[in-house]
C-alpha positions in Angstrom: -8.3 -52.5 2.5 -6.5 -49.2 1.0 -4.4 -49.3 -1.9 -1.0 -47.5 -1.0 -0.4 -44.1 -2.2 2.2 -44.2 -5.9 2.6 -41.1 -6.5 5.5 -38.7 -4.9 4.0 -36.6 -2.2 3.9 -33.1 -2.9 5.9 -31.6 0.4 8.8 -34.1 -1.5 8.1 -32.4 -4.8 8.3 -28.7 -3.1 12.2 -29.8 -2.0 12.8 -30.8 -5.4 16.8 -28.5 -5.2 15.6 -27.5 -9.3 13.0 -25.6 -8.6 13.8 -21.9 -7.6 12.7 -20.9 -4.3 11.8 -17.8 -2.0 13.2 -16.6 1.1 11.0 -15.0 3.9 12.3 -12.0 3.2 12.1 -12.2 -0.1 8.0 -12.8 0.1 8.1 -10.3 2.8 9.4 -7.8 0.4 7.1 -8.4 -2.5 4.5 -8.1 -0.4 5.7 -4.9 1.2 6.1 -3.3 -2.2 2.5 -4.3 -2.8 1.1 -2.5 0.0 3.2 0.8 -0.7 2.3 0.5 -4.4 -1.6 0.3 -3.6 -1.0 2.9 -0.8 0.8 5.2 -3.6 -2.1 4.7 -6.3 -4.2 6.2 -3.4 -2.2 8.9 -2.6 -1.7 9.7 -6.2 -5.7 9.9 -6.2 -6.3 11.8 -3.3 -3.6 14.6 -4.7 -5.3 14.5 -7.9 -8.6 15.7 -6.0 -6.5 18.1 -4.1 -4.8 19.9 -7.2 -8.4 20.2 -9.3 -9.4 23.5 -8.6 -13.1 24.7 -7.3 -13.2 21.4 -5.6 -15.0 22.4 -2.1 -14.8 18.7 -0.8 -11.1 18.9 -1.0 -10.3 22.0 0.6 -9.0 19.8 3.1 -6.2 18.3 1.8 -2.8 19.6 1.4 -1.7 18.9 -1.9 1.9 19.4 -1.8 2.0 17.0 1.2 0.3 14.2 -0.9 3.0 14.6 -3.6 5.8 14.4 -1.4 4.3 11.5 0.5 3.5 9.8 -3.1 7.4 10.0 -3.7 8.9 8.6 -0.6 6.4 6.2 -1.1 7.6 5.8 -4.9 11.4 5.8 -3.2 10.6 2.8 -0.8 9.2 0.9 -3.4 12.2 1.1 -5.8 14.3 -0.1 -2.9 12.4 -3.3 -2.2 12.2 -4.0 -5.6 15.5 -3.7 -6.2 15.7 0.0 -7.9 12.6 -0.7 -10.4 10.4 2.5 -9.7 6.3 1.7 -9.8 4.9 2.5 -12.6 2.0 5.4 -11.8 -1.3 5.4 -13.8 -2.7 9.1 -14.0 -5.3 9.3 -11.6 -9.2 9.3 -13.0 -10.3 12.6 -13.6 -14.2 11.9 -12.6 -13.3 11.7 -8.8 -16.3 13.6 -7.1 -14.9 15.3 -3.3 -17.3 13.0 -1.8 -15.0 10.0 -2.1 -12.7 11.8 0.2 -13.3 9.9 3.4 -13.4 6.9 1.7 -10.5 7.0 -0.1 -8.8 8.6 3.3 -9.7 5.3 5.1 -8.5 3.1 2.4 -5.0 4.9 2.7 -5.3 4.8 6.7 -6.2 0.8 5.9 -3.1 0.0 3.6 -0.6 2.1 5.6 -1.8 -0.3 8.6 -1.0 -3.6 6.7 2.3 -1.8 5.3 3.0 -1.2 8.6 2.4 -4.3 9.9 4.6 -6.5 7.6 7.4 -3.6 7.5 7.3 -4.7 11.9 7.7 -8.0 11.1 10.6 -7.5 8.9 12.4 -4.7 11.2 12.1 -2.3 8.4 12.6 1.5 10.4 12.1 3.5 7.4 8.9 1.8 6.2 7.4 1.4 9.3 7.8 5.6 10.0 6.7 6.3 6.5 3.4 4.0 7.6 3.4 5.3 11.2 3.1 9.2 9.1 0.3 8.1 6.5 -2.0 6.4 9.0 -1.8 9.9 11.4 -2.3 11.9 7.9 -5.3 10.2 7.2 -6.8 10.0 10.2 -8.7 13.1 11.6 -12.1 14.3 13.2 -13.1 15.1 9.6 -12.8 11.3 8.8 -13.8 9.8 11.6 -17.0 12.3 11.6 -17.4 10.8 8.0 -17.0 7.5 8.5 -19.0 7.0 11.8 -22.4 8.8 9.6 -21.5 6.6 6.5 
């Protein structure tokens, strides 16, 4: 009633010993550099808005902070991509002070999934570097923002 399958199935073809292939820690490092990286092109952002002057909206954020967390970041990243720095766009220079809160919670956000793969990989010195963005950018002024948004 059903003609038999001819073709190679493709969980064979994925064995196939010619074809290169990733360990789980290898994903789990690719993907940890791409949370860090996306957590640094935030950072990077929010210290742009800290170091414009006659910015009231930003009078809240400690801009020498943001540039040392931006580089430990940076350092991390070179390490799990094997001493290749991220490249670092210059921030956009139309950011209004309002996008504060939300570009606080998008750091909080990617710290947390940083954080969470660095746990499942046993990495300390992303995971305290994660566990100290999340608490930067989390406050009663972003809360208060977020919960009226």
């Amino acid at each position: 009633m059903y003609e038999p399958i001819r073709t190679k199935s493709v969980h064979t073809m994925a064995a196939a010993p010619g074809i290169p292939h990733r360990s789980r820690e290898e994903e789990l490092d690719i993907r940890l550099a791409g949370q860090l990286t996306a957590l640094l092109t935030v950072t990077d952002e929010l210290h742009a808005l800290a170091t414009r002057a006659a910015d009231p909206g930003a009078d809240e954020l400690d801009g020498p902070a943001l540039a040392g967390a931006a580089d430990r970041i940076a350092e991390q990243v070179a390490r799990l991509s094997g001493g290749h720095y991220p490249l670092r766009a210059e921030p956009t220079d139309g950011g209004a002070p309002s996008r504060v809160p939300a570009l606080q919670q998008r750091a909080r956000t990617l710290a947390g999934n940083a954080l969470a793969v660095a746990t499942s990989r046993a990495d300390t010195a992303v995971m305290r570097l994660a566990t100290e963005r999340m608490a930067a950018h989390t406050g009663p002024a972003w809360d208060r923002d977020l919960a009226s948004a």
